[in-house]
Structures are given as C-alpha cells and as structure tokens.
Biotite code that builds the C-alpha atoms (Angstrom):
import biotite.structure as struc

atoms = struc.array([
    struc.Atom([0.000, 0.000, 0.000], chain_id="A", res_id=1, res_name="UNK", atom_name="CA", element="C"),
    struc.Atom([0.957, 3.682, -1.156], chain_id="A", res_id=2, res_name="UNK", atom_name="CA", element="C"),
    struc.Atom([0.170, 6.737, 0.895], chain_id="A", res_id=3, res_name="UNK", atom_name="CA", element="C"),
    struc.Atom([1.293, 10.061, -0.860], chain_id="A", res_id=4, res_name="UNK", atom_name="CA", element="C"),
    struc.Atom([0.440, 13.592, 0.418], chain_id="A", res_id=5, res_name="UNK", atom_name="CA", element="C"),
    struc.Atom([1.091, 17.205, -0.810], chain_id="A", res_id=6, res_name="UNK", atom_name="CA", element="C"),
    struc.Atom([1.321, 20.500, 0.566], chain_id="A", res_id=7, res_name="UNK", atom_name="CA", element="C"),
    struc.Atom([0.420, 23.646, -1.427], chain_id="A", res_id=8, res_name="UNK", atom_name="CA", element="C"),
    struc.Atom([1.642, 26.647, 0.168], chain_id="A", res_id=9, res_name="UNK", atom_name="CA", element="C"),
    struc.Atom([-0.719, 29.189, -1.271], chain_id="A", res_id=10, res_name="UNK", atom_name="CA", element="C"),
    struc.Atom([-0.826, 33.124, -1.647], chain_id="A", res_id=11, res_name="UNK", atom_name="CA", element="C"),
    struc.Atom([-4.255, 34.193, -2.743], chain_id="A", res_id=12, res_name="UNK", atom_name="CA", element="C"),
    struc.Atom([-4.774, 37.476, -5.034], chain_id="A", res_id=13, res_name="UNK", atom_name="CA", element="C"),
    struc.Atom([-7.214, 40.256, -4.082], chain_id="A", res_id=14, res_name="UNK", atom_name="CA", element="C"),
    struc.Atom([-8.510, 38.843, -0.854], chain_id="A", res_id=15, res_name="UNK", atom_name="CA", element="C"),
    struc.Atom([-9.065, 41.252, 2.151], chain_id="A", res_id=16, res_name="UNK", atom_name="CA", element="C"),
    struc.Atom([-11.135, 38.929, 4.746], chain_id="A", res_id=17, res_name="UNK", atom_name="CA", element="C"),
    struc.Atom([-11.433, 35.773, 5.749], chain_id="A", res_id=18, res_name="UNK", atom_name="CA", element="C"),
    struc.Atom([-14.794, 35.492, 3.899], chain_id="A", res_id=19, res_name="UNK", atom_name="CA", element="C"),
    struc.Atom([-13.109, 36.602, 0.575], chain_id="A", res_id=20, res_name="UNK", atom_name="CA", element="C"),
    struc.Atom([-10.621, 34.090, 1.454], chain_id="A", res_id=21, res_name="UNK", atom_name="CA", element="C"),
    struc.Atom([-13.101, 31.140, 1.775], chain_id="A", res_id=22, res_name="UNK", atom_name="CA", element="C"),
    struc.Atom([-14.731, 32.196, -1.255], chain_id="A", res_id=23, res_name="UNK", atom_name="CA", element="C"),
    struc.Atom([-11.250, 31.038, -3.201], chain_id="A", res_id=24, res_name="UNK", atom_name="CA", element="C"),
    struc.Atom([-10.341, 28.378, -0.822], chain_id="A", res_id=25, res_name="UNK", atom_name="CA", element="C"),
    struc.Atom([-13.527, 26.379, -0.682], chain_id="A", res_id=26, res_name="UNK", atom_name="CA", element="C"),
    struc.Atom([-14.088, 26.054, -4.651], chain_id="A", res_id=27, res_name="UNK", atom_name="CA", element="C"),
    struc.Atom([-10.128, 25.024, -4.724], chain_id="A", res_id=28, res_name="UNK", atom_name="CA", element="C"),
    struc.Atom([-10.701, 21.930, -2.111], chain_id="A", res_id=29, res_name="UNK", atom_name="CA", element="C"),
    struc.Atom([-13.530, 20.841, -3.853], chain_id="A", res_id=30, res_name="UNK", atom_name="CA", element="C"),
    struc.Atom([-12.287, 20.946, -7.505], chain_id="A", res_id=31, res_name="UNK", atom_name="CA", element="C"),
    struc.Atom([-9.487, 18.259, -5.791], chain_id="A", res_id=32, res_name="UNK", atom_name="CA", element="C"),
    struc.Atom([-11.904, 16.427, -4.084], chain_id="A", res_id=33, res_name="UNK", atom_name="CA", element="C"),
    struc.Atom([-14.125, 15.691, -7.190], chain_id="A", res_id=34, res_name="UNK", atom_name="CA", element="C"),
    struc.Atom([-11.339, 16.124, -10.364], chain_id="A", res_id=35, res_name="UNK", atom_name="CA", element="C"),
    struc.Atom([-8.732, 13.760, -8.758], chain_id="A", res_id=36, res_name="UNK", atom_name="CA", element="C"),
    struc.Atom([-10.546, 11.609, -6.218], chain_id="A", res_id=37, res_name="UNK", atom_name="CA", element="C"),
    struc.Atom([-8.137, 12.447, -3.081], chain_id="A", res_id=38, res_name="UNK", atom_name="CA", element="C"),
    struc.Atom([-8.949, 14.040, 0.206], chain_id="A", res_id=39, res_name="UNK", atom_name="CA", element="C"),
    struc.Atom([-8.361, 17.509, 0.257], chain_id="A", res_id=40, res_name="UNK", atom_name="CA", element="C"),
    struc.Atom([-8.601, 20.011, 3.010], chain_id="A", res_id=41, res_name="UNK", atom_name="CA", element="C"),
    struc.Atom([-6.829, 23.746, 4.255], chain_id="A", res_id=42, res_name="UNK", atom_name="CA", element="C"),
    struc.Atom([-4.906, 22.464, 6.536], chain_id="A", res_id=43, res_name="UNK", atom_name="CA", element="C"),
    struc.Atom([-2.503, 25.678, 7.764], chain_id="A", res_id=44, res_name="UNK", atom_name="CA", element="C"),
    struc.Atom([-2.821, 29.870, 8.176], chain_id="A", res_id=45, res_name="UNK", atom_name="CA", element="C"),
    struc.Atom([-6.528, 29.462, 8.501], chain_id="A", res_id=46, res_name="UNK", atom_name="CA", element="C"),
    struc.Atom([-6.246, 32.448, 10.356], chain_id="A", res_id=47, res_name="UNK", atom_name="CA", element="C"),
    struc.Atom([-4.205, 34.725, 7.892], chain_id="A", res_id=48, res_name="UNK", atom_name="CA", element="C"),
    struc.Atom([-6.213, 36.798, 5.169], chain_id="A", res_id=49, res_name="UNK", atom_name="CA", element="C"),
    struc.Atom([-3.771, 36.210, 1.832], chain_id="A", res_id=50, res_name="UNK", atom_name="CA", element="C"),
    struc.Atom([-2.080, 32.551, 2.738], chain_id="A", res_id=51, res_name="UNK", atom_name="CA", element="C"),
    struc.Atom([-2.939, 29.241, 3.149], chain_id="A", res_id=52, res_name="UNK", atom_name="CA", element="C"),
    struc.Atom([-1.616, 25.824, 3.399], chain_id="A", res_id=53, res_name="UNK", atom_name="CA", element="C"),
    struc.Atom([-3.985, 23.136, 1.231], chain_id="A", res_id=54, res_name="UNK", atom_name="CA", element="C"),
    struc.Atom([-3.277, 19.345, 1.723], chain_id="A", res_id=55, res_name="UNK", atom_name="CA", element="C"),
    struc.Atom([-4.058, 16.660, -0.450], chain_id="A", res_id=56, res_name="UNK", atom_name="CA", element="C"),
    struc.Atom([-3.722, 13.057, -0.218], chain_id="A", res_id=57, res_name="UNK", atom_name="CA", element="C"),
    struc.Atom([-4.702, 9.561, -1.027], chain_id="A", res_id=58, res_name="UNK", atom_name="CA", element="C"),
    struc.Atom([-3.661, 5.732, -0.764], chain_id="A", res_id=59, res_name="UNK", atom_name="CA", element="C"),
    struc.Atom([-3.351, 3.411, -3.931], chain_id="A", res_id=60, res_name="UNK", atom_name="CA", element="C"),
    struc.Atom([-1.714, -0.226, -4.530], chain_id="A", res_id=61, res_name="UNK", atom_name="CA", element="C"),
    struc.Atom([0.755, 1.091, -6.943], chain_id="A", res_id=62, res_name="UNK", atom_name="CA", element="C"),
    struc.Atom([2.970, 3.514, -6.253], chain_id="A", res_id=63, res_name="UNK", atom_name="CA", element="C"),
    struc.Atom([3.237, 4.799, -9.838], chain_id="A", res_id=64, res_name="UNK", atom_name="CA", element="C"),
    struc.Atom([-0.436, 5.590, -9.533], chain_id="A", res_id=65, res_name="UNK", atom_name="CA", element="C"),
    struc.Atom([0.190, 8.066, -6.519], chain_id="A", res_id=66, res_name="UNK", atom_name="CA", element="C"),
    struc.Atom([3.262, 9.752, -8.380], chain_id="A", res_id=67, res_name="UNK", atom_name="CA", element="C"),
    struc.Atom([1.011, 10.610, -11.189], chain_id="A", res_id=68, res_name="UNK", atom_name="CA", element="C"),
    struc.Atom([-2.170, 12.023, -9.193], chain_id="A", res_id=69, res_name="UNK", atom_name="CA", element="C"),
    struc.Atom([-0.039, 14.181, -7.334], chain_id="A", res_id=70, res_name="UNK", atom_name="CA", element="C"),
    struc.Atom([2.000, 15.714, -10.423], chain_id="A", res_id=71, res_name="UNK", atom_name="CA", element="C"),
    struc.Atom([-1.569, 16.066, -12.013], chain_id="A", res_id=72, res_name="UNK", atom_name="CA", element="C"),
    struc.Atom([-2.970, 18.116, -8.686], chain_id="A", res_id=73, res_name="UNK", atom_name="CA", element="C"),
    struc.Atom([-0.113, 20.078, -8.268], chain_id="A", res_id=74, res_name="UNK", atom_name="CA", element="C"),
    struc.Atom([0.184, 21.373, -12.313], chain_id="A", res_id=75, res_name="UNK", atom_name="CA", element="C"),
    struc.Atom([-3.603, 21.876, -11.567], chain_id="A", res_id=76, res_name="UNK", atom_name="CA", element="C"),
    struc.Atom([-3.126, 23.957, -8.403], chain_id="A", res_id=77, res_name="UNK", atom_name="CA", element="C"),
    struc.Atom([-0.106, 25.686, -10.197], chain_id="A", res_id=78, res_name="UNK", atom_name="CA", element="C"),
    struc.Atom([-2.572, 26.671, -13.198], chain_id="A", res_id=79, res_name="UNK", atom_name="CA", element="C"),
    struc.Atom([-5.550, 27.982, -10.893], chain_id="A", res_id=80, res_name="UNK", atom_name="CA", element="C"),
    struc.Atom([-5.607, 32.426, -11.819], chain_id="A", res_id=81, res_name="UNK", atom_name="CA", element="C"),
    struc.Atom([-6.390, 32.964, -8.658], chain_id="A", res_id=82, res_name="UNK", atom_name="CA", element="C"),
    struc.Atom([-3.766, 31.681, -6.638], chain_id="A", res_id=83, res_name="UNK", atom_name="CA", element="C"),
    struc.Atom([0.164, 32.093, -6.312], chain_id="A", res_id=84, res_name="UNK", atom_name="CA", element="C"),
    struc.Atom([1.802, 28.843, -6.072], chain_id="A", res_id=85, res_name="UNK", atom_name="CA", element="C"),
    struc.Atom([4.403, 29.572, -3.617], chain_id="A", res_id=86, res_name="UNK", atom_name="CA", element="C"),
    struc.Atom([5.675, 25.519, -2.242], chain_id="A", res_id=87, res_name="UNK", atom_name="CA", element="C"),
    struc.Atom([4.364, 22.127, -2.949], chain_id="A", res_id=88, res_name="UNK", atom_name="CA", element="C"),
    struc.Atom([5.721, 19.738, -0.586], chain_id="A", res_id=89, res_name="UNK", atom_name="CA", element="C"),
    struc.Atom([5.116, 16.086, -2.198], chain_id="A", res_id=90, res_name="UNK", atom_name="CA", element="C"),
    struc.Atom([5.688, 13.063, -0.196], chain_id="A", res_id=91, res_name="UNK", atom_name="CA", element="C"),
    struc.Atom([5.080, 9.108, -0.738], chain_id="A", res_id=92, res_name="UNK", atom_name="CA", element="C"),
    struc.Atom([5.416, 6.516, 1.976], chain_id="A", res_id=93, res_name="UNK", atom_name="CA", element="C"),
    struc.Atom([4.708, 2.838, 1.561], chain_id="A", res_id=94, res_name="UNK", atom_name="CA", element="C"),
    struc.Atom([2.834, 0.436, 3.790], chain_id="A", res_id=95, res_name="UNK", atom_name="CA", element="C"),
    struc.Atom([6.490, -0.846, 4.989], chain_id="A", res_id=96, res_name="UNK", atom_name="CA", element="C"),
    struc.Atom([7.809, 2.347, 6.076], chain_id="A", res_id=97, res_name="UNK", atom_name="CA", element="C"),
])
C-alpha cells in the first residue's frame, strides 16, 4: 500500500477577509476532491487573510499511480488564476515504512 500527500503553500490574489478568502479556498478543495478523487482540506494559516496551506492526499496499490495524481494536482493547483503557487511539498510513503 501507497500513501502520498502534498502540501500547497498558497498566496491568494485580491482577498481582504477571511470570507473573501473562503470564497477562493472552498471552490479550490472541492475541484481536488471531485477532479482527482483524493482528500483535500486547508490544513494551515486558517487564520491569515492572503495565505494558506492546502493538503491533499490519497492511498493506492501502486505507487506509480500516486506519483502521477499528485503531479496532475499540483500542475492543476499551479494553473488555478487565482492563486500564487508559492511551495508544494510532495511526499510518498509505503505500507512498509
């Protein structure tokens, strides 16, 4: 069994409150959620108005399988207007770690 995670650290545009901020931050998690099947979730700087921290991650059988989800979600997340791609921190652990 594969478990890989990443870590998008994330500076968002034109956003003044925390409101503002879910309104980009919410659509983003979901778009994971349903495009690439993982769990996704903010996960850091909830409280800050312009960052955030979104995690996504998921468990396969082949670990070729996780490699490619996670290069697909983070050229996805790199591609989104509204965000800044500042950091993705990938990482892949098997069953026997």
């Amino acid at each position: 069994m594969w478990i890989g995670f990443i870590e998008f650290d994330i500076l968002l545009g034109d956003v003044h409150s925390l409101k503002a901020k879910r309104s980009v931050i919410r659509p983003l998690v979901s778009d994971l959620r349903r495009r690439f099947e993982v769990s996704a979730a903010e996960v850091d700087n909830q409280d800050l108005h312009r960052r955030a921290v979104v995690g996504a991650g998921l468990v396969a059988a082949d670990r070729q399988h996780v490699v490619d989800v996670l290069d697909r979600v983070e050229r996805y997340v790199a591609a989104r207007p509204e965000v800044e791609l500042l950091s993705a921190r990938p990482r892949i652990l098997s069953s026997e770690d």
